[in-house]
C-alpha positions as CSV (number, residue, x, y, z in Angstrom):
1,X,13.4,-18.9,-18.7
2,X,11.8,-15.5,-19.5
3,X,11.7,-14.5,-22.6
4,X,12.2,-10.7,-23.7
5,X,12.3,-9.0,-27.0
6,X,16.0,-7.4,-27.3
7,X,14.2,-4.1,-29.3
8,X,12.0,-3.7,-25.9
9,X,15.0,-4.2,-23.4
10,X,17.1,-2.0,-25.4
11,X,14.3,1.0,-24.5
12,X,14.1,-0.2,-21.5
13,X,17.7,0.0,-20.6
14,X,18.1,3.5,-22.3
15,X,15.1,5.3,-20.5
16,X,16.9,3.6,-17.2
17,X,19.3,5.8,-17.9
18,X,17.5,9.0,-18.7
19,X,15.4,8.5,-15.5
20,X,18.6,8.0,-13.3
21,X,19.8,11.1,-14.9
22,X,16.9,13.1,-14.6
23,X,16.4,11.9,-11.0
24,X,19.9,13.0,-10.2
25,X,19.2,16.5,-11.6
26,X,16.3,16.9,-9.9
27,X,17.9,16.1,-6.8
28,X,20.8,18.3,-7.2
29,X,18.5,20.9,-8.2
30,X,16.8,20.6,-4.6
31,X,20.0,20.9,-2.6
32,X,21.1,24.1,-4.7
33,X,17.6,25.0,-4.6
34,X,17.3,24.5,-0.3
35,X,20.6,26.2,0.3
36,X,19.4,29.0,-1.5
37,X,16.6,29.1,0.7
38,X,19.0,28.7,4.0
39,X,21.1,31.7,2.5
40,X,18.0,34.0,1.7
41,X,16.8,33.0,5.1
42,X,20.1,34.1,6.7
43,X,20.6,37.3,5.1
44,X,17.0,38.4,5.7
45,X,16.0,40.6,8.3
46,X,13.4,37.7,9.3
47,X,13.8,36.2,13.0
48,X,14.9,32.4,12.6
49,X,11.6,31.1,13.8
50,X,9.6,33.2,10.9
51,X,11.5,31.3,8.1
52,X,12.1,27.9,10.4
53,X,8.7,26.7,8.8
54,X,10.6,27.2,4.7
55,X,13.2,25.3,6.0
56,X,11.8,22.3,6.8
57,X,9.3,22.1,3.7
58,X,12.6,22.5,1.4
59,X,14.4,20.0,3.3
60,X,11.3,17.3,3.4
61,X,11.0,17.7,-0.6
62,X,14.7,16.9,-0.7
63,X,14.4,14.2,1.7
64,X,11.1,12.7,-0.5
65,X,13.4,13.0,-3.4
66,X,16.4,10.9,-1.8
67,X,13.5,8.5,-0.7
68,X,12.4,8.0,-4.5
69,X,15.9,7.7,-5.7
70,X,15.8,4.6,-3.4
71,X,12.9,3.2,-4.7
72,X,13.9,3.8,-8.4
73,X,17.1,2.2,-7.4
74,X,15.3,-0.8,-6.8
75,X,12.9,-1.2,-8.9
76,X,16.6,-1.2,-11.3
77,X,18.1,-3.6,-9.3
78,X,14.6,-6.1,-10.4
79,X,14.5,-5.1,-13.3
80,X,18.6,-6.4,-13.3
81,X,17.8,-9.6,-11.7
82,X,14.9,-10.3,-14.4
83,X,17.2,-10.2,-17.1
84,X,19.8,-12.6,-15.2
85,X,17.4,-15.4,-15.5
86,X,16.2,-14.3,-19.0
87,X,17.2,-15.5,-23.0
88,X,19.1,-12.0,-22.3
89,X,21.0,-12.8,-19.2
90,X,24.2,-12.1,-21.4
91,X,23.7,-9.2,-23.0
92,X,24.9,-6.2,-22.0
93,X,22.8,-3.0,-22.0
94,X,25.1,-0.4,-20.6
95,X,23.6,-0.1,-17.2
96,X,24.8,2.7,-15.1
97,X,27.3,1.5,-12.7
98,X,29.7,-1.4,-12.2
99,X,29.1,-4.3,-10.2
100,X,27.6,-8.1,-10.3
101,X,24.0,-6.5,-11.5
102,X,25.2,-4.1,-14.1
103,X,28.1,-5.9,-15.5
104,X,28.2,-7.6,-18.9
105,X,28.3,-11.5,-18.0
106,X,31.8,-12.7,-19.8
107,X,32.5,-16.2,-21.2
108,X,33.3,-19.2,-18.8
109,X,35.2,-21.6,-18.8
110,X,34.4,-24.9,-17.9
111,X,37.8,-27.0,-17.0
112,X,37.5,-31.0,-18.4
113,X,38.7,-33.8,-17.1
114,X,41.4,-36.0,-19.4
């Protein structure tokens, strides 16, 4: 079993956070960011081949941006399944999200025989 300092994981889990945060913004900020372009585009005088070229740039940063979201969202999901088989597989850092990765681990209970 892996050993990690709770202080360290604590940091860990909260910068997590701020990252999937700040990742979100940025990605929201690219959509509002590309339709603005679309819109500028449409109400210009500018023949749709002229600003066919913006279009696509805008849309293959905000395509980049889903594609790093992905890869963030995995390097989270190891960083989960580390601390499953760790001395803090039971402690519960407030991950964002529900499910068998990012929930607190509760108490079991072992039946016994009589």
């Amino acid at each position: 079993m892996v050993k990690y300092d709770v202080r360290s994981a604590q940091q860990l889990a909260a910068d997590i956070r701020s990252a999937h945060g700040a990742i979100d913004t940025a990605l929201a900020d690219l959509a509002a960011l590309a339709c603005s372009v679309i819109n500028t585009c449409r109400s210009s005088d500018a023949a749709p081949a002229e600003t066919q070229a913006a279009i696509e740039k805008i849309t293959a940063g905000l395509v980049k941006m889903v594609d790093a979201r992905n890869g963030f969202v995995s390097a989270h999901r190891e960083i989960a399944i580390a601390q499953s088989r760790s001395n803090l597989k039971e402690t519960n850092f407030g991950c964002v999200g529900s499910g068998p990765l990012t929930s607190p681990a509760g108490l079991h209970v072992v039946g016994s025989q009589a």
